[in-house]
C-alpha positions in Angstrom: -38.9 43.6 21.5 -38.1 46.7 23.5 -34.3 46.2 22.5 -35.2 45.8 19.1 -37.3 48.8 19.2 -34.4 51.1 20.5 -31.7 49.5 18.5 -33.3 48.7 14.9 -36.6 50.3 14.7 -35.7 53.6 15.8 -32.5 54.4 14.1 -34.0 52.5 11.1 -36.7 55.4 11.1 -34.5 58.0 11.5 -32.1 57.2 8.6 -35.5 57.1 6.1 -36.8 60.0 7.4 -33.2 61.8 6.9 -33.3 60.1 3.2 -36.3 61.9 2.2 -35.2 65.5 3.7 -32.8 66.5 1.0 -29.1 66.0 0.0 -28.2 67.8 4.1 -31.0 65.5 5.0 -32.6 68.7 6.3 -36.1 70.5 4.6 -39.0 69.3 3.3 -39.9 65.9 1.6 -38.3 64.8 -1.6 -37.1 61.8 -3.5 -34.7 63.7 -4.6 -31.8 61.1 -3.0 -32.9 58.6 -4.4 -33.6 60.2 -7.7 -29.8 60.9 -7.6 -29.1 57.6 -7.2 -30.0 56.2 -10.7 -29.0 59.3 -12.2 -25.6 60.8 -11.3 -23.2 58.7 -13.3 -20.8 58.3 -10.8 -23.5 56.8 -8.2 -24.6 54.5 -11.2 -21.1 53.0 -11.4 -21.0 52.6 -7.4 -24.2 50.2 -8.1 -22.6 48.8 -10.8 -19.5 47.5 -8.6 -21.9 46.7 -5.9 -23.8 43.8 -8.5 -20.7 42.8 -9.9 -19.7 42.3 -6.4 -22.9 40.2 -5.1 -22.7 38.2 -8.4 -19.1 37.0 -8.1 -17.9 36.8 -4.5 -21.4 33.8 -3.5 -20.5 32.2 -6.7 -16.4 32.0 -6.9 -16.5 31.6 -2.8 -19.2 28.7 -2.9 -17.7 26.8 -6.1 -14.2 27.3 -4.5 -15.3 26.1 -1.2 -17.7 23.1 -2.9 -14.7 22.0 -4.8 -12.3 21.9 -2.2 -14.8 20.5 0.3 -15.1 17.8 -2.5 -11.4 17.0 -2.8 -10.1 16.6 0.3 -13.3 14.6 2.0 -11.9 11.7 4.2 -8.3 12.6 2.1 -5.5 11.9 4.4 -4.2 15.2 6.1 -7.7 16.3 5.6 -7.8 18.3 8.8 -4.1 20.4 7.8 -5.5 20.8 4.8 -9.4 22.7 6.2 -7.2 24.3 9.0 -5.4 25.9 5.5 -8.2 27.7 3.5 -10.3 28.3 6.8 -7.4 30.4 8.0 -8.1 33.5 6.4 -11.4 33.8 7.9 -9.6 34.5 11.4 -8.2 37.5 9.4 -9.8 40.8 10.2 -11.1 42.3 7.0 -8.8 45.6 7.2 -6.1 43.1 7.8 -6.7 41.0 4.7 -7.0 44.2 3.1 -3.5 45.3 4.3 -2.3 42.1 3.3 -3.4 42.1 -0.3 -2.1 45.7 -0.9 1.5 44.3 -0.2 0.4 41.6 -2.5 -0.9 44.1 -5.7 2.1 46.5 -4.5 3.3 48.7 -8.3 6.8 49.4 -8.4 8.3 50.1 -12.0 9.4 47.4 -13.9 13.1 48.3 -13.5 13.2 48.6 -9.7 12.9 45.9 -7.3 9.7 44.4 -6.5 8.2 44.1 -3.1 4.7 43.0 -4.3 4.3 39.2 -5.0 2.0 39.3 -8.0 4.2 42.3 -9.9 7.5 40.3 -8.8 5.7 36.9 -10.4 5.2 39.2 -13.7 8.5 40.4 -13.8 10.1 37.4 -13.2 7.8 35.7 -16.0 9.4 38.9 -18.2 6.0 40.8 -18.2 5.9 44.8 -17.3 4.6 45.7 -13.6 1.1 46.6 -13.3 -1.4 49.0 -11.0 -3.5 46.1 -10.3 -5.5 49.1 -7.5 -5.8 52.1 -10.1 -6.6 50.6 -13.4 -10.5 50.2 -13.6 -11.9 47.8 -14.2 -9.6 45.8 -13.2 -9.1 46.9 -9.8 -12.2 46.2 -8.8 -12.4 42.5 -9.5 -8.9 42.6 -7.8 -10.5 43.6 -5.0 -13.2 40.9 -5.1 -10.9 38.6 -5.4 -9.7 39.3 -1.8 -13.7 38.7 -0.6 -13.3 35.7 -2.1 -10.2 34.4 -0.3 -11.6 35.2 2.9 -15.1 33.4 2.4 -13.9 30.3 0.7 -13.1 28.9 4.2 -16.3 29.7 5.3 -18.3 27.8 2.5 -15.6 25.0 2.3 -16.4 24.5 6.2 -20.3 24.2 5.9 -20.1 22.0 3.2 -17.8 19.6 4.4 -20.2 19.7 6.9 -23.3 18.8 5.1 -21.7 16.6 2.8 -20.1 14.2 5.6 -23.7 14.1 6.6 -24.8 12.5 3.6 -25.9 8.9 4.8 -23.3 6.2 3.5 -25.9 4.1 2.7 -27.0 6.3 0.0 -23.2 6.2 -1.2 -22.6 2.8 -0.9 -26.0 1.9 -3.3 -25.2 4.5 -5.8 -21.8 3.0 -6.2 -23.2 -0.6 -6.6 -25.4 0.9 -9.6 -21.9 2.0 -11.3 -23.0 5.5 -11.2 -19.3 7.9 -11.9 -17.9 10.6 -10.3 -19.7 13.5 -12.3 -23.0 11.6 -11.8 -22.7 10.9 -8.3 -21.9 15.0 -7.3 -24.4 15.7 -9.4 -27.2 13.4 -8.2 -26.4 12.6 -4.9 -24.3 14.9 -3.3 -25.8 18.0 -4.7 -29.5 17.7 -4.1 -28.2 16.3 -0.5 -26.3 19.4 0.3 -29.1 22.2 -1.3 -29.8 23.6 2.0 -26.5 24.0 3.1 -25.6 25.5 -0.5 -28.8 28.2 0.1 -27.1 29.0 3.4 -23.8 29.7 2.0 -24.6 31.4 -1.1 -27.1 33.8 0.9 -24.8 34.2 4.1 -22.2 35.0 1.8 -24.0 37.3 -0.4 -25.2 39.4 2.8 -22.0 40.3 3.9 -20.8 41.2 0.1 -23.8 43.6 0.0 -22.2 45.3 3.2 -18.4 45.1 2.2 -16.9 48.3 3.6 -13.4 47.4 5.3 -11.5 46.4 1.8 -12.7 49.1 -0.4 -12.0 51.5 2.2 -8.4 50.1 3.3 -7.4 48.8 0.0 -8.6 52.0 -2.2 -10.3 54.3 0.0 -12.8 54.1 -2.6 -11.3 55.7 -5.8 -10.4 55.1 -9.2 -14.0 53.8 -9.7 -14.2 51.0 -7.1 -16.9 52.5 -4.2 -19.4 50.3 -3.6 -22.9 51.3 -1.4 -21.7 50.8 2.0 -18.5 52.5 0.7 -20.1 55.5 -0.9 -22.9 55.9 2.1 -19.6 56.8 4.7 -18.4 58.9 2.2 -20.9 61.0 1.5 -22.4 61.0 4.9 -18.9 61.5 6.9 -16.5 63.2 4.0 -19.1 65.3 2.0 -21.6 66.8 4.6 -24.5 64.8 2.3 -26.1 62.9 5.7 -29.2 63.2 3.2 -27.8 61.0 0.4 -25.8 58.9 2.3 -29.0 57.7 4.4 -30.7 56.9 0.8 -27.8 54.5 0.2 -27.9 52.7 3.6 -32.0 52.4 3.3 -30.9 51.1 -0.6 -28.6 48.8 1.1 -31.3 47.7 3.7 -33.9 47.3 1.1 -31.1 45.0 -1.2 -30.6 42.6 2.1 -34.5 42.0 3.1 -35.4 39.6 -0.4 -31.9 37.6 0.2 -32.7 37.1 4.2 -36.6 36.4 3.7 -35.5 33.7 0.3 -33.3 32.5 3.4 -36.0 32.1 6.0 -38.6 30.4 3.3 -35.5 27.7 2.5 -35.0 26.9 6.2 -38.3 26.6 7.0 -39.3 24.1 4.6 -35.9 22.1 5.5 -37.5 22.2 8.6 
């Protein structure tokens, strides 16, 4: 508790009272920061990439994983095949982030390509593109790195869960001529719901907190900040302590509903 105290508590009552002190996080009490939050256009569009980022990376990364974990269950070469998608997940963010910038590298369509996606384009007879400027696009570019990374991590905990369905349950279902749609969808899904709340919110958690790729990838511009993003930036590269402690309490406030829906799950699993 005393840990807790000094490591959580504290600093999490500094970084509110510095939110409601101004945009220097300095003077007298105002809600002005967060005012400016749901105002200022260009904060608005760095909430806008963070929900399109919390909607898409849990959902893609959990189907992705699902499916996969589906596919290869008790398939021969099943292990090569795990050790394959989970791989990324050893991968440091900022590495995966240096990875994929190779990968989206722009070169004009007349010179030589050393990106992999722009070189499939060219080769296909399609001009180059800035996969990391243009916006929108660059954005879901960018998720689609989160994504690569956490597949592995859903495919692994519900392989997992879905070995652990009993093969009696199997075995019966199979006698009663139920398909292959009906069977995932009555007896492996309901099976695996826990495991699938675990994921998605696990998952969704560290979307909310994304930093490394934004920052490594973009740095942030041509429209792609998200909170965690925009709270270093104004707190470290704008001398705005004030406003960037109203997007980390944001942030903190955005993660408490996802970990208590998380707690309520595994406790009546329990």
């Amino acid at each position: 508790v005393v840990l807790l105290a000094i490591g959580l508590m504290y600093p999490a009552i500094l970084t509110i009272n510095q939110s409601l002190r101004g945009r220097s996080g300095e003077g007298g009490l105002t809600l002005s920061n967060y005012s400016a939050m749901f105002t200022q256009p260009e904060l608005l569009l760095v909430l806008r990439n963070t929900a399109l980022w919390v909607i898409l990376v849990p959902i893609l990364a959990t189907s992705i994983g699902l499916i996969y974990a589906i596919l290869i269950d008790r398939a021969r070469g099943e292990a090569f095949a795990k050790a394959l998608i989970f791989l990324p997940m050893a991968i440091s963010m900022v590495g995966a982030g240096i990875i994929w910038k190779f990968v989206y590298q722009y070169k004009q369509t007349s010179r030589p390509q050393i990106g992999l996606l722009n070189a499939i384009l060219k080769l296909l007879g399609f001009e180059t593109q800035q996969f990391l400027i243009n916006a929108p696009l660059n954005t879901f570019m960018l998720i689609i790195v989160m994504v690569w990374i956490q597949a592995g991590f859903a495919m692994t905990v519900l392989s997992a869960a879905i070995k652990a369905i009993p093969d009696e349950i199997i075995e019966a279902a199979k006698l009663d001529g139920v398909q292959a749609f009906k069977m995932f969808r009555y007896i492996t899904l309901p099976s695996i719901r826990a495991a699938l709340v675990v994921v998605v919110t696990t998952i969704g958690i560290g979307t909310l907190k994304v930093f490394d790729i934004v920052r490594t990838m973009t740095g942030g511009q041509f429209d792609t900040s998200v909170v965690a993003n925009e709270f270093y930036s104004q707190s470290f590269r704008f001398n705005a302590p004030g406003l960037g402690a109203a997007l980390a309490v944001l942030l903190f406030i955005l993660v408490i509903p996802i970990v208590t829906y998380n707690i309520i799950q595994m406790r009546k699993e329990a």
